[in-house]
N, C-alpha and C positions, 0 to 999 in steps of 0.2 A: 387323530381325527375323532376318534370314540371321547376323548376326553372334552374334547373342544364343543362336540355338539351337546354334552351332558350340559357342560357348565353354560352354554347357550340356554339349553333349556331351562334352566334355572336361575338363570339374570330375564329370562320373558316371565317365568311366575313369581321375582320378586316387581318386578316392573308393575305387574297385575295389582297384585295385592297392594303393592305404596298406593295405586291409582284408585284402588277401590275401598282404601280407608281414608285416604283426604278427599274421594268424593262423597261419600259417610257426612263426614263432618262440614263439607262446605253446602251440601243438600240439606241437613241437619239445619244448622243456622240458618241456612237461606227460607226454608218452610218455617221456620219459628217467628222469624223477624217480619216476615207476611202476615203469618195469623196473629202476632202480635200487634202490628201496624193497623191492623181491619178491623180489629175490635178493641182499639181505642175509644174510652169515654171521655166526653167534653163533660167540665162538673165547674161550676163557679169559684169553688175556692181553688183554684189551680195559679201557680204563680204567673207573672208576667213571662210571655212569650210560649208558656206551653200551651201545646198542643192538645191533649189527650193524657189519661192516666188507665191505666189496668193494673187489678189487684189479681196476685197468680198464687197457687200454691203448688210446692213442691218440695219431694226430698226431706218432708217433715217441719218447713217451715215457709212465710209469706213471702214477697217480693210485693213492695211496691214498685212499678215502674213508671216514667212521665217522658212523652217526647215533646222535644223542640221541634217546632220544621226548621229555622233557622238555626237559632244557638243561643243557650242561653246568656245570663245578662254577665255572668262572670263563670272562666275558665275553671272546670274541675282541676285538680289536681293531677289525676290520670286517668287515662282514656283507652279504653277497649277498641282495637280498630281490629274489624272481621274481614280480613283480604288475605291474607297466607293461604285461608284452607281453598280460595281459588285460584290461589297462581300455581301450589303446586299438585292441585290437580290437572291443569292443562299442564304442568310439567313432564308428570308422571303419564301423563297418556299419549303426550306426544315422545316420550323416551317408548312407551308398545311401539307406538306407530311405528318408531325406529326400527326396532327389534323385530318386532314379528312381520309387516310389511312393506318395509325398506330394504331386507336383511334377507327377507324370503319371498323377495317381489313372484319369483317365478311361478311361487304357489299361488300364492294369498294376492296379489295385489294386481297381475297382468294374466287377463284371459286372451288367448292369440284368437278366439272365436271372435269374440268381442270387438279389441283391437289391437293392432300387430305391433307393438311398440318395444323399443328396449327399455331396460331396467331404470339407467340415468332419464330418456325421456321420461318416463310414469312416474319417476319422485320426484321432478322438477315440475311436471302437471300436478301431483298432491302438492307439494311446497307452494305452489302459488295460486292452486285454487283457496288455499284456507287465507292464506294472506290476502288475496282476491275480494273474496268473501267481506273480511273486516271492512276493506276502503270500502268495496258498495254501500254494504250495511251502513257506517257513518254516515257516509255522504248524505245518504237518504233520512237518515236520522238529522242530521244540520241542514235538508234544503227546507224551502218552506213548507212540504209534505210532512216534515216533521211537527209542525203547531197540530196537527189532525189524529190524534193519539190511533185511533181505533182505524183508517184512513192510513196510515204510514202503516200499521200491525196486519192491511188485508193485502197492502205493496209489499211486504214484507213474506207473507204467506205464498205469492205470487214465484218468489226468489226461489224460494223456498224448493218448491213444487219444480220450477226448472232446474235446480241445481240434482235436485233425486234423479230429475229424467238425462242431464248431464252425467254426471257420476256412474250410470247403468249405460252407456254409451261409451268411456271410457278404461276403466274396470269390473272386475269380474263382479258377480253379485256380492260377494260379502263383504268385499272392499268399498263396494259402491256404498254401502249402507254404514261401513265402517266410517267411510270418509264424510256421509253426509252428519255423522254425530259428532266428527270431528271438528267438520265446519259450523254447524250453529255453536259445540263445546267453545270453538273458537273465539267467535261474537260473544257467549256470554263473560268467558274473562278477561276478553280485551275490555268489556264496559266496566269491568270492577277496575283495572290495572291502569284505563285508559282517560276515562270519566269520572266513574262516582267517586274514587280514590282520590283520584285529583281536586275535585269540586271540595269535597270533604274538607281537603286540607286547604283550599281558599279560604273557606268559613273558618277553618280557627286561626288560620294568617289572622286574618281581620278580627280578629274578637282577641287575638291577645297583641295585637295592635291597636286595638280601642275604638276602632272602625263600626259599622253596622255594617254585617254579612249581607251582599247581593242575595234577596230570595231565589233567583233564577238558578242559581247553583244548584241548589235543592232541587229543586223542580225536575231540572234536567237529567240529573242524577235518578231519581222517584220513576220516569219514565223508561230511562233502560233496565232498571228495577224489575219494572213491570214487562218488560219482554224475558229478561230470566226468567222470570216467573211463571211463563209459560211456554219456556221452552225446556225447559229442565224436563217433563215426562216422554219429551218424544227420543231426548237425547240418554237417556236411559235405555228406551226402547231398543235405540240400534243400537248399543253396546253392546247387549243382549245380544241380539238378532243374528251373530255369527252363530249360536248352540244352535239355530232353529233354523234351518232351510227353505220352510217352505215360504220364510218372510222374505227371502233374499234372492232365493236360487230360483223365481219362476217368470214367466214372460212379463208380469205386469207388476212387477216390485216396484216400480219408480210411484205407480198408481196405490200399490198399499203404504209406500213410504207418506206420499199424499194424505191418505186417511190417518197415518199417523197423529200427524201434527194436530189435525183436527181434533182427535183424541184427547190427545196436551191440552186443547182448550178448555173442551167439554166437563175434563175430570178437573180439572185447578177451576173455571168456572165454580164448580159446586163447592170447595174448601172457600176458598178468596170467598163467596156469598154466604155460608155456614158462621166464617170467621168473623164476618162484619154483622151479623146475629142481624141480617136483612132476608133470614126463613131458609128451607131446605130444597132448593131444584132438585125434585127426582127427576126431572124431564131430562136434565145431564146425563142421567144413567144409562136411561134408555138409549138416546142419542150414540152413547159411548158403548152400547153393546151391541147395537144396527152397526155403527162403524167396523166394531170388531168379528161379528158376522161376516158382513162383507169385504172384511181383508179374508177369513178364511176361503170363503168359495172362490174369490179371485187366486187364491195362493194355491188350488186344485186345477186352474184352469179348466173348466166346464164348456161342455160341450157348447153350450151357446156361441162361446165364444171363438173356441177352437174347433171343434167338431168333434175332440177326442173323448173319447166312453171317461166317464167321471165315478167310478167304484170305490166306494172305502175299503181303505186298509183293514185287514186284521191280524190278529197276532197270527207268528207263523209255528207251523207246525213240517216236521222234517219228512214224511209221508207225503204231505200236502203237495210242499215245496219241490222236494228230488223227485217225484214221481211223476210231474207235469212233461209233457212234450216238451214244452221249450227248455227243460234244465239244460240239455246236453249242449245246447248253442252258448246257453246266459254261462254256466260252466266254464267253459272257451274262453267266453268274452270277459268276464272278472279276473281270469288269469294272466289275459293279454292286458286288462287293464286299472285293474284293482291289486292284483298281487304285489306289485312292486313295493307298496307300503306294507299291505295287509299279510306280513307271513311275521313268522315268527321270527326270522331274521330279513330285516328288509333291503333291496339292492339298492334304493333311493338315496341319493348325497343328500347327507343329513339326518336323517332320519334313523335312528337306532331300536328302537323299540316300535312295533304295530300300536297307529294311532290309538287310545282308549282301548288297548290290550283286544282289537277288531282284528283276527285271525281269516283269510278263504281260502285253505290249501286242504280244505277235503270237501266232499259233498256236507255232510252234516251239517259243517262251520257257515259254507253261504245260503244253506236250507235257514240255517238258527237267525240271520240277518237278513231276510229276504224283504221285512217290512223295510229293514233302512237302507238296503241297497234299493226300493222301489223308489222311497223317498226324495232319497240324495241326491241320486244316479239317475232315477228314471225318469220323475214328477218336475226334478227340480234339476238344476245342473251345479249343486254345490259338490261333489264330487263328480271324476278328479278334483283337486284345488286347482282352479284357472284350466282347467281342461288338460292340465299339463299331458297325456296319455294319449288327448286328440281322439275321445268317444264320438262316434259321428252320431246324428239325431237319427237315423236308424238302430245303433247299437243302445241306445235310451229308448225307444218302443222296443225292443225287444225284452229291454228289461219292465216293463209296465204290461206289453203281454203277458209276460211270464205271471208276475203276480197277480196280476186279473186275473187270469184264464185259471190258477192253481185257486182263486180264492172263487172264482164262481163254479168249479168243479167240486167245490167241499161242500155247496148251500145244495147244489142238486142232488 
């Protein structure tokens, strides 16, 4: 069993890393061929059919480059086609999915607070929400909402926004926010795998058939373009967003998922307008630091909203921490509910080593983590994973008293 969960844990961090060097590379290209695309110049000596020219340097020497929109008048010899580094990044991130929340649903992927499901139900809900996902997406993209670029992009936002507030209804937060980067991950490479790949290769059918390539192909293709394009920063974001808690594990995640996307706009707005040397929106920035503001006080939950005392964290101190009235209960309560992972031999199936070497088996150890057992545990409920322990929302204000009360006793 010791063997089996090591080698576990190390087919989840090759999983990791394959995912996060073919999305390196297929993010890489995909930003290149945008700022490349945007700041195309039109010049009079340009041959028939092209588009645009950019002169670049790098690596110690020039590139001339020229696009076609359609194709030009006679087939190169050979052709660069940029699609692998997206297929086997949704590859590789749907083999995680497998591994870390298919494999360890109990933790990671079903909160019984949440909803009370088993394991085959909760992967056969993730399996057909991402699948789900794509059919709507298309559809919407082929009805006639689709001629309305920017118009089909706020139906789209719409989806969007319900699927976060779906997802936080179904599984636990990190999962919720896992799966909503799953499902746009989804949409963006079904468009390469499903569309643009396809159209691409309509156009050199016909051109090494002697044909004139349909311009629609293009076109069609240019517009799911242009939704990657602005969806690539928010699906970042959630990938992310399992290390940070307070994005996932708090009452209004669905509402900061929301502001996410918005985000995605705002920042690619200012490159895509940079790129096309049509001047610099600082207004972007702003826009996108209001945003990010206000995911943080939503991620505190504020009295406004709750009624609950709203205190910052500070770092902790072991006097501070053990010497408060509340330790002797929070004490108790970490042992009853934390320790099963957090000792140095842990009794949890699977589990072989204390998560990120996180020790509570003496006063000192849960003094020295008192900010991230406040965090985790108390502000937010990404610990337990999925509640698995069954901390009831009393045993979470205890532990939020506890740190309040030990952190407004140090400022008096």
């Amino acid at each position: 069993m010791y063997e089996y969960a090591i080698a576990w844990e190390w087919l989840a961090f090759a999983a990791r890393w394959f995912h996060v060097v073919t999305a390196i590379a297929w993010i890489g290209s995909s930003f290149y061929f945008i700022a490349l695309d945007l700041g195309l110049v039109k010049r009079p000596h340009l041959p028939p059919g092209a588009y645009g020219e950019e002169w670049q340097v790098h690596g110690g020497g020039f590139y001339h480059i020229q696009k076609y929109l359609v194709a030009p008048a006679q087939m190169p010899e050979h052709l660069t086609w940029f699609k692998y580094e997206s297929y086997f990044t949704w590859i590789s991130g749907f083999l995680m999915l497998c591994i870390v929340y298919y494999g360890g649903a109990d933790l990671f992927l079903i909160d019984r607070h949440v909803l009370d499901i088993s394991k085959p139900v909760a992967i056969l809900i993730s399996l057909a929400s991402l699948a789900g996902g794509w059919i709507i997406y298309d559809l919407l993209c082929k009805s006639p909402l689709g001629k309305n670029t920017w118009g089909l992009m706020a139906v789209l936002y719409v989806v969007l926004v319900l699927m976060a507030w779906g997802y936080t209804q179904l599984f636990s937060g990190r999962a919720a926010f896992l799966h909503l980067g799953a499902f746009t991950a989804t949409i963006m490479s079904a468009n390469v795998f499903m569309i643009i790949i396809p159209n691409q290769k309509i156009v050199v059918a016909d051109l090494i058939a002697g044909r004139t390539p349909d311009p629609k192909y293009g076109q069609i293709a240019k517009q799911r373009s242009l939704h990657n394009n602005y969806l690539t920063l928010p699906v970042i974001f959630f990938m992310l967003s399992n290390h940070y808690p307070l994005s996932f594990g708090t009452q209004f995640n669905w509402v900061i998922a929301a502001l996410v996307f918005l985000m995605g706009v705002t920042i690619r707005h200012w490159f895509n307008t940079t790129h096309a040397r049509k001047g610099r929106p600082t207004w972007t920035w702003i826009v996108t630091l209001v945003l990010f503001i206000l995911i943080m006080w939503l991620s505190t939950v504020p009295k406004l909203l709750t009624g609950d005392k709203d205190t910052a964290a500070v770092a902790p101190a072991f006097q501070q921490f053990a010497g408060d009235p509340h330790f002797p209960a929070v004490k108790q309560l970490v042992a009853t509910r934390c320790s099963m992972c957090h000792a140095a031999e842990p009794v949890y199936e699977g589990i072989v080593r204390p998560p990120k070497g996180v020790m509570f088996e003496n006063d000192a150890e849960i003094a020295a983590h008192a900010r991230e057992i406040y965090i985790q545990a108390g502000r937010s409920h990404a610990m337990p994973p999925g509640n698995i322990t069954d901390i009831t929302p009393d045993e979470r204000k205890l532990l939020v008293a506890w740190f309040e009360s030990a952190v407004e006793g140090k400022k008096q």
